[in-house]
C-alpha positions, 0 to 999 in steps of 0.5 A: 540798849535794853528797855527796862520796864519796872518791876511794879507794872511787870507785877501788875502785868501778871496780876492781870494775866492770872485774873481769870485763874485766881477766881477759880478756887479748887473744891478738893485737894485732889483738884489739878492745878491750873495749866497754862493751856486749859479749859473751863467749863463755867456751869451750875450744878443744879442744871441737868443739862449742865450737868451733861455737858460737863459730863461730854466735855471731860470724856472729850478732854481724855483725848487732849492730856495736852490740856488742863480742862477744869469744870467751874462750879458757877451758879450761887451755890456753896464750895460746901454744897460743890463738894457734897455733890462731886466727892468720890466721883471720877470728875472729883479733881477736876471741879472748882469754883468760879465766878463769871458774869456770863450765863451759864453753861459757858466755856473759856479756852486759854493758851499760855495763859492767852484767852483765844476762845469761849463759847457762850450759851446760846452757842454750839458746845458739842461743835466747838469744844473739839476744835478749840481742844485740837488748837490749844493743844498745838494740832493746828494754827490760828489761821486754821482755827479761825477756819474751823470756826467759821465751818461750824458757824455755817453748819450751826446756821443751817440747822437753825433755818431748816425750820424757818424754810420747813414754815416758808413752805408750809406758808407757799402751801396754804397759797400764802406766797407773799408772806412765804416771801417776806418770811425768807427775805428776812433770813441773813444767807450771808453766813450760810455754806453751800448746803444751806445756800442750796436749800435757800435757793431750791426754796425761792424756785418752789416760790416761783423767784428764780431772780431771788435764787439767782442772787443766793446760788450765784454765791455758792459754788459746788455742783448741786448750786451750778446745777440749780443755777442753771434752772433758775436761769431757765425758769426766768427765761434765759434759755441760753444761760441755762443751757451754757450752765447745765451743759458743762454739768454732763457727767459732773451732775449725780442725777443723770436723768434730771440733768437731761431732762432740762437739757432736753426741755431747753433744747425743744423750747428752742427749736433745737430737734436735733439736740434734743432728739440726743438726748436719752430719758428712760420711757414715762420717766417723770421728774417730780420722781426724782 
């Protein structure tokens, strides 16, 4: 038995479907229709720098014709004032007027008529666009887009604590280690990638916490985070861990000399002549050098 759903919600349906498209409104004639996969770039055309970030989205657009990207004219300027702006430029088909109660520049990004994404802000423009544009244009799955997403997120994370650990150092340098201390204790590494782990681990070790490294390397797991794993657990005087870490490491680890150098350290602190007379480092070889 078929399940009839009257025509009022079905109409009611589709009004709230194409919400968001009725708001915008074409500044000229020439302005594409709106597509069932799109992008909208809400912006103020008083703003250079939203300005440029149109500019970067339609060039990147050209590579996905599977896309209907619009740039939304959002700020309290008049579609009059839109138009004086934009008429007779290469952008003139792709500019409308929109309304969003979001700060501007910010981007919505639909399939079949589905919002699955935007970026606000505060967000990374430059990052995302491309993968919401490859998804949208059916170049992957949700499951990979989610993917995508959480990567950029990691990367985006990390060049936003570079200059927090650039400060915790200055902080350990000046002799204030405590304050370096509770300055990168309240740092979230949860939502960092290997490379941004790294660097907070290397960081707690120049701190002399080989216990707070541990805690931060031991969720990372690519050779450089093995590799200093492996020193924090000879730094906070588990010689055998270390040696069991740093072992496996031989010829995985890039820096040959390093590695045995710490191999060689173990093996004397431990007694072990024999080992560490194996061992092979280059005369005057200094490890700060590396």
């Amino acid at each position: 038995m078929k399940l009839r759903i009257p025509a009022g919600i079905l109409a009611a349906a589709l009004i709230f479907s194409q919400a968001a498209a009725n708001e915008l409104k074409p500044v000229f004639k020439t302005s594409k229709p709106l597509g069932e996969n799109r992008a909208v770039l809400y912006f103020d055309s008083n703003n250079r720098f939203n300005v440029s970030l149109l500019a970067d989205f339609l060039k990147e657009c050209e590579s996905h014709p599977a896309v209907t990207c619009i740039g939304a004219e959002g700020s309290s300027s008049t579609i009059e004032s839109v138009a004086d702006g934009f008429r007779g430029s290469r952008d003139e088909s792709f500019i409308y007027k929109g309304l969003t109660d979001r700060h501007l520049p910010y981007m919505e990004f639909y399939k079949k008529n589905k919002l699955v994404g935007s970026i606000t802000s505060d967000g990374s423009f430059n990052v995302r666009v491309g993968i919401y544009l490859d998804y949208i244009s059916g170049k992957f799955d949700a499951k990979a887009l989610d993917d995508r997403l959480k990567m950029a997120e990691s990367a985006e994370n990390y060049k936003k604590i570079v200059p927090r650990m650039n400060f915790v150092l200055l902080l350990a340098k000046k002799g204030e280690t405590d304050a370096a201390l509770r300055e990168l204790e309240s740092i979230d590494s949860s939502k960092l990638d290997d490379k941004g782990k790294l660097l907070f681990g290397q960081t707690y070790l120049r701190l002399k916490s080989p216990e707070k490294a541990l805690e931060v390397l031991s969720t990372c797991s690519d050779t450089d985070c093995r590799f200093y794993t492996g020193l924090a657990y000879y730094l906070g005087g588990d010689n055998a861990k270390a040696l069991e870490i740093l072992t496996q490491l031989k010829g995985k680890y890039s820096s040959v000399n390093k590695l045995n150098f710490y191999l060689k350290t173990i093996y004397e602190a431990n007694g072990d002549k024999k080992h560490a007379d194996e061992i092979d480092l280059p005369d005057n070889y200094n490890i700060d050098s590396e």
